[in-house]
C-alpha positions as CSV (number, residue, x, y, z in Angstrom):
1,X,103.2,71.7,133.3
2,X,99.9,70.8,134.7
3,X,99.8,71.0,138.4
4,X,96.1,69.4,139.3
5,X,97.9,65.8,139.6
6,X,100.5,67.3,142.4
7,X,99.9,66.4,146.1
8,X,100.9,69.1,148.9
9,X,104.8,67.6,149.0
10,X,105.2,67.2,145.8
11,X,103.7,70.5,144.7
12,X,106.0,72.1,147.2
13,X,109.2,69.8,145.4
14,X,108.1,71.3,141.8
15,X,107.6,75.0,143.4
16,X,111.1,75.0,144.8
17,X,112.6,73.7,141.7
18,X,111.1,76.4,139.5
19,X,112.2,79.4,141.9
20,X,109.2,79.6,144.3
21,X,108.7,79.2,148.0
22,X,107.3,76.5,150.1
23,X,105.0,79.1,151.0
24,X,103.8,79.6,147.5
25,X,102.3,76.2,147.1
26,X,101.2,76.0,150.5
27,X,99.0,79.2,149.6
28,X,98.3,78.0,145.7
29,X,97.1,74.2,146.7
30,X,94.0,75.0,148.6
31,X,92.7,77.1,145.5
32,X,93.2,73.9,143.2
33,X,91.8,71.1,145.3
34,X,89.3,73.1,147.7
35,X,88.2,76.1,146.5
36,X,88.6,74.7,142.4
37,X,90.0,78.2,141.2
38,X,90.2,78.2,137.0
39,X,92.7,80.3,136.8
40,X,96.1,81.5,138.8
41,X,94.4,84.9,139.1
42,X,91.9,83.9,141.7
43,X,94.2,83.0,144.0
44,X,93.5,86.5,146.1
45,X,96.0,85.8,148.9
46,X,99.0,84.8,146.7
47,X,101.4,87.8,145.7
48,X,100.1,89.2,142.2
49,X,104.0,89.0,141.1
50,X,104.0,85.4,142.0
51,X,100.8,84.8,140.5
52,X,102.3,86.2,136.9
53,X,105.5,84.1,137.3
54,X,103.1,80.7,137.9
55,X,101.1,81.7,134.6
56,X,104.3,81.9,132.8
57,X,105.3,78.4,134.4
58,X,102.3,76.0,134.9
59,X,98.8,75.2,134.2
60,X,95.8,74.6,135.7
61,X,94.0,73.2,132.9
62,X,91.1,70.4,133.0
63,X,91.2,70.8,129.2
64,X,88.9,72.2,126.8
65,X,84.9,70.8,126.6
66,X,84.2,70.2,123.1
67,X,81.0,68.4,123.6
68,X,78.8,69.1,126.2
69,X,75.7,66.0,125.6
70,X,72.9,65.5,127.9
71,X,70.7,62.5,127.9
72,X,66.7,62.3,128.4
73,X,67.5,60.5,131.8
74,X,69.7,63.1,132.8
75,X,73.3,61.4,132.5
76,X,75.7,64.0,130.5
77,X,78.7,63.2,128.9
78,X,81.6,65.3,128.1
79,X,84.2,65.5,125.8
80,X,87.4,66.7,126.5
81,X,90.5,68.0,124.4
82,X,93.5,67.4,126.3
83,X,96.4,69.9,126.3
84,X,98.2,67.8,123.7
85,X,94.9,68.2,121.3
86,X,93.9,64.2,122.5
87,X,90.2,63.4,123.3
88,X,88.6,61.6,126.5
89,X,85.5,60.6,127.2
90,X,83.6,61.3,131.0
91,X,80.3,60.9,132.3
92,X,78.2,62.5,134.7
93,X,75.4,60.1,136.5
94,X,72.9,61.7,138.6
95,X,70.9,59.6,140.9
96,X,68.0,60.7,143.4
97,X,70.6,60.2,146.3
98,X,73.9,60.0,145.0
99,X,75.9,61.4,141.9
100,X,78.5,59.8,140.2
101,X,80.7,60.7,137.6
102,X,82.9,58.1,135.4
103,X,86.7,58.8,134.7
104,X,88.7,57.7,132.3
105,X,92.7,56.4,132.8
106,X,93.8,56.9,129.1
107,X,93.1,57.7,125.4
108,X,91.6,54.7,124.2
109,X,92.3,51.4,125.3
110,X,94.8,48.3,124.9
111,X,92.9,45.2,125.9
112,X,91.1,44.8,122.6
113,X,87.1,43.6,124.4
114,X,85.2,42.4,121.4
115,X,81.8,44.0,123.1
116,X,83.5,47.5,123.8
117,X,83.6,50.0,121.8
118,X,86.4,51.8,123.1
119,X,88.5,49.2,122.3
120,X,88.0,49.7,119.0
121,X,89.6,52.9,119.3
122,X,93.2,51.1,120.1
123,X,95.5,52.4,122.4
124,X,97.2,56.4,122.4
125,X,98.7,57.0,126.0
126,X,98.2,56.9,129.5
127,X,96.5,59.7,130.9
128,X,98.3,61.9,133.8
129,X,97.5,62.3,137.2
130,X,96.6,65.4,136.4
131,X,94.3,64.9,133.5
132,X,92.7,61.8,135.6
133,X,92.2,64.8,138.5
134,X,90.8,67.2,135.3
135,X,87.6,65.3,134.9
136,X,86.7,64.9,138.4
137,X,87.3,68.6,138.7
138,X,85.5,69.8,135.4
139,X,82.4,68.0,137.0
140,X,82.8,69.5,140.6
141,X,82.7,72.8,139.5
142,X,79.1,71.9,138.4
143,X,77.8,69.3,140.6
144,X,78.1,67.8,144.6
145,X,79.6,64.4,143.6
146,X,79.6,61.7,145.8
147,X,81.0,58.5,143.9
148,X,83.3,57.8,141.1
149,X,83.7,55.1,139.3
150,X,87.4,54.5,137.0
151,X,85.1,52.8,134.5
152,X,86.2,55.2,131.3
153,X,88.3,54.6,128.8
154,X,91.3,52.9,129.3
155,X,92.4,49.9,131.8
156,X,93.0,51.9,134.6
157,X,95.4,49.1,136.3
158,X,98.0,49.7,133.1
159,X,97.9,53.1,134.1
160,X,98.9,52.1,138.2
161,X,101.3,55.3,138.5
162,X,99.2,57.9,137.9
163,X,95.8,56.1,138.9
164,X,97.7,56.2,142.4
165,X,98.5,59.9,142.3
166,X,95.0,60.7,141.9
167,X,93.5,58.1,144.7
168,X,96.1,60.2,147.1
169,X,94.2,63.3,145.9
170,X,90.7,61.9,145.8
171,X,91.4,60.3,149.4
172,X,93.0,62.9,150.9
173,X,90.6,63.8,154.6
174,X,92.0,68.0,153.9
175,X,92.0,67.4,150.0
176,X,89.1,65.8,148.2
177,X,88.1,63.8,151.1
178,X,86.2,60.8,149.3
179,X,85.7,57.8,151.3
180,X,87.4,54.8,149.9
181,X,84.0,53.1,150.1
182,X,82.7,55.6,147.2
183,X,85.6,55.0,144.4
184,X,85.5,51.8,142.7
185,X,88.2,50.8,140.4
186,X,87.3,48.3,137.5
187,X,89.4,46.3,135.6
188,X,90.2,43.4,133.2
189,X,92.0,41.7,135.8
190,X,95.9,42.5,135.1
191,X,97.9,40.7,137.3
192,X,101.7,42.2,137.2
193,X,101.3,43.1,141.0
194,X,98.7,46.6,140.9
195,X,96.1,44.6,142.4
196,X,98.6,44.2,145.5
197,X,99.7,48.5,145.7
198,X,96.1,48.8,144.9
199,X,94.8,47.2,148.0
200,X,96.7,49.7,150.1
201,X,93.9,52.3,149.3
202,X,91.1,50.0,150.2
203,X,88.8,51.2,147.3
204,X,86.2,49.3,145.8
205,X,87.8,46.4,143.2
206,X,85.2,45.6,139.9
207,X,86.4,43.0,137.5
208,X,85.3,42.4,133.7
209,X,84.4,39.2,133.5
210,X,81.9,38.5,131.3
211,X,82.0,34.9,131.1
212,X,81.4,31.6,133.4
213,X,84.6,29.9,131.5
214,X,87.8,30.3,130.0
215,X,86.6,29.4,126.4
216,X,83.7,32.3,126.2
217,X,86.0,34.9,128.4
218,X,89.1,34.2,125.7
219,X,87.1,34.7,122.4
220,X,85.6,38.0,124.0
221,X,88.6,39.3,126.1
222,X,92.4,38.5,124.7
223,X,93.5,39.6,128.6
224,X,92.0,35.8,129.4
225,X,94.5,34.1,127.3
226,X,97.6,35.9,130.2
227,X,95.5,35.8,133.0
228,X,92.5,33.4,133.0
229,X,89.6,32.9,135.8
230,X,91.9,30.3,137.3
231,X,94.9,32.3,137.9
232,X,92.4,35.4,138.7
233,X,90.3,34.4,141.5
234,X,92.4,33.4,144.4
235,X,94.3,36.7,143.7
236,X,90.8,38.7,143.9
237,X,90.2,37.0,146.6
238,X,94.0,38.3,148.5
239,X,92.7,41.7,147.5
240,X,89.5,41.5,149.4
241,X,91.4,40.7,152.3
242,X,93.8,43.1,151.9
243,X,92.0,45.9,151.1
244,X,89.3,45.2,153.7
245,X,86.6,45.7,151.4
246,X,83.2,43.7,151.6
247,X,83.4,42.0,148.4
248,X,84.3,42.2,144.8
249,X,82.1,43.0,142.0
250,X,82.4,41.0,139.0
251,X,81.0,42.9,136.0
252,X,79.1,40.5,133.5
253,X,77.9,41.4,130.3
254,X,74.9,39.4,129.4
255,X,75.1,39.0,125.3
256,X,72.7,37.2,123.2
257,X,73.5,33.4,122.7
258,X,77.0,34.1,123.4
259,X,77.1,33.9,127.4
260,X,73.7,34.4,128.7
261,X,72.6,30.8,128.7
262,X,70.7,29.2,131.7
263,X,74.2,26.8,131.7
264,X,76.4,29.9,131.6
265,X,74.5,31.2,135.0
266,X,75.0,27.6,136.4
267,X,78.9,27.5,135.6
268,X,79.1,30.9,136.8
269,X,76.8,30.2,140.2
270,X,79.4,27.5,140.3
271,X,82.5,29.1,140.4
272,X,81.4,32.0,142.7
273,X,80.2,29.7,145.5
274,X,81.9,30.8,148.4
275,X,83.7,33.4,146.9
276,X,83.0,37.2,148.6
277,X,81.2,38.4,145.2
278,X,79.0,40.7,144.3
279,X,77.5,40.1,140.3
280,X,76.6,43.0,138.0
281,X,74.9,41.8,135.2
282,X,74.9,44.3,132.6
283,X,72.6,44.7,129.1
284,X,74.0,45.2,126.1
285,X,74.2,48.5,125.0
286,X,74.5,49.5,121.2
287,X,77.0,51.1,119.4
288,X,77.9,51.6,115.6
289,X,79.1,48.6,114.0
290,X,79.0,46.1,116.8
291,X,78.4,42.1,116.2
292,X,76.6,41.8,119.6
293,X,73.3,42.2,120.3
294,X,71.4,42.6,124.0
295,X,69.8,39.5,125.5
296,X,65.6,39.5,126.0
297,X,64.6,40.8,129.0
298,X,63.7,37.4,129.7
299,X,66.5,35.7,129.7
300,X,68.1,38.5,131.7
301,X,66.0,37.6,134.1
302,X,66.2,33.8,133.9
303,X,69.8,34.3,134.5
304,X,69.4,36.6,137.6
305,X,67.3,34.2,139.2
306,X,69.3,31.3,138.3
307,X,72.1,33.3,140.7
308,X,69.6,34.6,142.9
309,X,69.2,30.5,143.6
310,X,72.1,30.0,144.2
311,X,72.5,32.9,147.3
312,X,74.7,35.1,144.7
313,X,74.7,38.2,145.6
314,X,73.3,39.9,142.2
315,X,72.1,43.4,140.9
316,X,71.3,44.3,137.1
317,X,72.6,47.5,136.2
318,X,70.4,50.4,134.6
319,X,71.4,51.6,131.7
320,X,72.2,55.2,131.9
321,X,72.7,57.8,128.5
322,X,72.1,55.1,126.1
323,X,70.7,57.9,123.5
324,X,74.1,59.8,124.1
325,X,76.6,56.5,123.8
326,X,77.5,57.3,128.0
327,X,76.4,53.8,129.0
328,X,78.8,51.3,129.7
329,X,81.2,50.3,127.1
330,X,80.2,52.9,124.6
331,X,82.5,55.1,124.9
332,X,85.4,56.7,122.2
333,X,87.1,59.7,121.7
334,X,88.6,60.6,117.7
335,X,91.7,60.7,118.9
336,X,94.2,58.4,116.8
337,X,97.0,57.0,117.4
338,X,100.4,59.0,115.4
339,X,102.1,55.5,113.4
């Protein structure tokens, strides 16, 4: 059993099931969370008998790097094998004042995007709190991170259990100590009430959208066709009150002659007018068989503009380890699923 997903009670719950003292975990979860110890037998202060007895018992495990890559602009992407012999995907983003890595919530992915290559992949399982934990671990033991995005594989919101585990972790003041102004948390936009549990942690919220309408959004995202804009926005909206966060990013893919039209950044100025939004339009990036090709630079600027116009708040994101397939939406592992 992996015991990176655990917080302090529950680590002490496990401990006394398996014949060891409150004391034990009290002692062991410093060296997991604070001090990042690889293995049971750095943990100087624990009894050496204990320490054999927890080998014996658990794991500490952020699973096995396979792949090390590392891209000309200095992203680096990692590929993991899981306990289970399952690969993940995570990526490491340095910026001149702020690093942030990418995790991912589960091998593969369910919702089937037409543009992401993950999806591709299909879906194998949900990912535990302790493998979510694993990758922000495997990158702190290299590098002072600041920011992480759940912007992996996987929809992170189908995952709610575990996703929540980790946030306690990651949030945590003695523990991990991010501020819930440094995670974000994207997603399709599920709606079976995680949106509402999610609020509670007052992280970040970024939504795939990718469309100003209900007819593009459907033929690139099935999710649309259960839970279109309609039914999606005055729900985002709840969550920014809940939550207390600024506003919510909507991510938005910009791909030629499919949804980067000057009328698609009307409709879209259009529907976001008024709402507490922040747009991310996104380039294309390649992978291996796609249908979809990036939109000019031109017309990703026509578009900006056309929001711009309209006093929408509006960024274009950079791609990052493009020449490594680390950017966004070009991730997969080889893992498949067992029929």
């Amino acid at each position: 059993m992996n015991i990176l997903g655990f917080s302090l009670p529950k680590l002490v719950e496990i401990f006394e099931q398996n014949g060891f003292s409150k004391l034990d975990a009290k002692r062991v979860f410093p060296w997991l969370h604070i001090k990042l110890a690889k293995t049971f037998d750095e943990m100087s202060d624990v009894p050496q008998k204990v320490r054999q007895e927890l080998k014996e018992k658990f794991s500490i495990s952020v699973g096995q790097c396979e792949i090390l890559q590392k891209s000309a602009d200095g992203t680096q992407k990692a590929l993991l094998k899981l306990e289970d012999g399952n690969l993940i995907e995570t990526v490491f983003i340095p910026e001149e004042k702020r690093n942030t890595i990418c995790v991912s919530s589960q091998v593969g992915c369910a919702m089937g995007c037409k543009f992401c290559h993950t999806g591709t992949q299909g879906f194998i399982r949900n990912l535990s709190a302790a493998e979510i934990m694993s990758q922000v671990i495997f990158w702190k033991r290299k590098f002072p991170i600041s920011n992480i995005v759940f912007m992996g594989m996987g929809e992170p919101l189908l995952n709610y259990e575990n996703l929540s585990a980790a946030l306690e972790l990651l949030l945590a003041e003695k523990v991990h100590n991010f501020s819930r102004t440094k995670i974000t948390v994207s997603t399709c936009g599920i709606l079976e009430g995680q949106l509402q549990q999610l609020a509670k942690f007052g992280v970040k919220l970024a939504v795939s959208l990718h469309a100003p309408n209900d007819n593009i959004r459907s033929q690139l995202m099935p999710i649309n066709r259960k839970y279109n804009i309609v039914a999606l926005l005055p729900i985002l909206k709840e969550y920014k009150k809940s939550s207390n966060t600024e506003y919510i990013t909507f991510e938005y893919l910009l791909l030629k002659d499919v949804n980067d039209s000057a009328e698609c950044a009307e409709e879209l100025a259009k529907i976001l007018k008024n709402f507490p939004a922040k747009v991310n339009l996104i380039p294309y990036n390649d992978w291996p068989d796609s249908k979809f090709h990036r939109s000019t630079q031109e017309i990703i600027d026509k578009f900006f503009s056309i929001l711009f116009k309209h006093k929408i708040r509006v960024t274009t994101r950079k791609a990052r380890g493009t020449d490594i397939l680390a950017a966004c939406g070009q991730l997969k592992s080889k893992s498949k699923r067992n029929n």
